[in-house]
C-alpha positions in Angstrom: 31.2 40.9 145.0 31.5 40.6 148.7 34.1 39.0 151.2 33.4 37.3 153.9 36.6 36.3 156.4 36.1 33.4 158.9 39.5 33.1 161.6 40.7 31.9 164.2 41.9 28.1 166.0 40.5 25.6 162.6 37.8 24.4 165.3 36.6 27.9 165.7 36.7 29.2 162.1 35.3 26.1 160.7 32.2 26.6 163.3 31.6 30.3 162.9 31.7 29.3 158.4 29.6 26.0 159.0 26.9 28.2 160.7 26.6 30.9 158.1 27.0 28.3 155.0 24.4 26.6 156.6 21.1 26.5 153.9 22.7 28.5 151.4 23.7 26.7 147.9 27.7 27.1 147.3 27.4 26.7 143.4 29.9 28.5 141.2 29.0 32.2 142.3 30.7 32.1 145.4 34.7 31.4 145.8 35.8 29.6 149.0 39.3 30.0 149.7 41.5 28.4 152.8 44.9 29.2 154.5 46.1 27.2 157.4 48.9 27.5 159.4 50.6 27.0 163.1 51.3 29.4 165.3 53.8 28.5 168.3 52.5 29.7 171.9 53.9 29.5 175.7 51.6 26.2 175.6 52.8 24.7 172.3 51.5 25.1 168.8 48.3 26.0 168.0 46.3 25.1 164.6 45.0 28.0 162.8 42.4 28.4 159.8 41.5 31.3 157.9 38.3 30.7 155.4 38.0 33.5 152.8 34.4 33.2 151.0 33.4 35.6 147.9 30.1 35.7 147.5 27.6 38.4 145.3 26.3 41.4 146.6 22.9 40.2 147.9 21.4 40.2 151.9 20.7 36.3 151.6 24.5 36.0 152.0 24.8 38.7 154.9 22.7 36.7 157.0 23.8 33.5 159.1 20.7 30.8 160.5 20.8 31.0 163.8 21.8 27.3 165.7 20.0 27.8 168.7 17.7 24.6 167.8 20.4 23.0 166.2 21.4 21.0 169.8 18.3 20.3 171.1 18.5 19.6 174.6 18.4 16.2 175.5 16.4 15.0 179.5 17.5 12.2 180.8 15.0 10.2 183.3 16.4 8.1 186.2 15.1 5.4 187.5 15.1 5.1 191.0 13.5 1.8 191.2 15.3 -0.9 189.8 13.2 -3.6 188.0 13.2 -7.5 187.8 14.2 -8.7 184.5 13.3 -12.5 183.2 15.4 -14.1 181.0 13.1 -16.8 179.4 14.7 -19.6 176.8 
């Protein structure tokens, strides 16, 4: 068995896991574990998240899709000339 350790602020850690769970099936062979906690900094309390995964010895788990395509980016057109709209009853 393997470990796997995602940390950091809970938005971070929860990216960094959803990107490497991503197309893998989490049945009963992998163990998913979470702490969370707060830490208190000069700015105020910050929300931390530590994901612990087991999973078995094999490359499939090593590897984590990468997201590039996941946002695509979105154009947006303007339209310079405005157009007449009818309203018809």
């Amino acid at each position: 068995m393997k470990m796997k350790v995602f940390t950091g602020e809970w938005y971070e850690a929860m990216d960094a896991f959803n990107n490497w769970a991503k197309g893998k099936l989490l049945n009963r062979d992998v163990l998913i574990q979470t702490h969370d906690g707060y830490v208190l900094t000069g700015a105020g309390y910050k929300h931390f998240l530590t994901i612990i995964v087991i999973h078995p010895e094999d490359p499939f788990w090593d590897k984590t899709q990468a997201d590039t395509k996941q946002y695509p980016q979105i154009t947006i057109t303007k339209n310079t000339k405005p157009e007449e709209i009818k309203v018809t009853q």
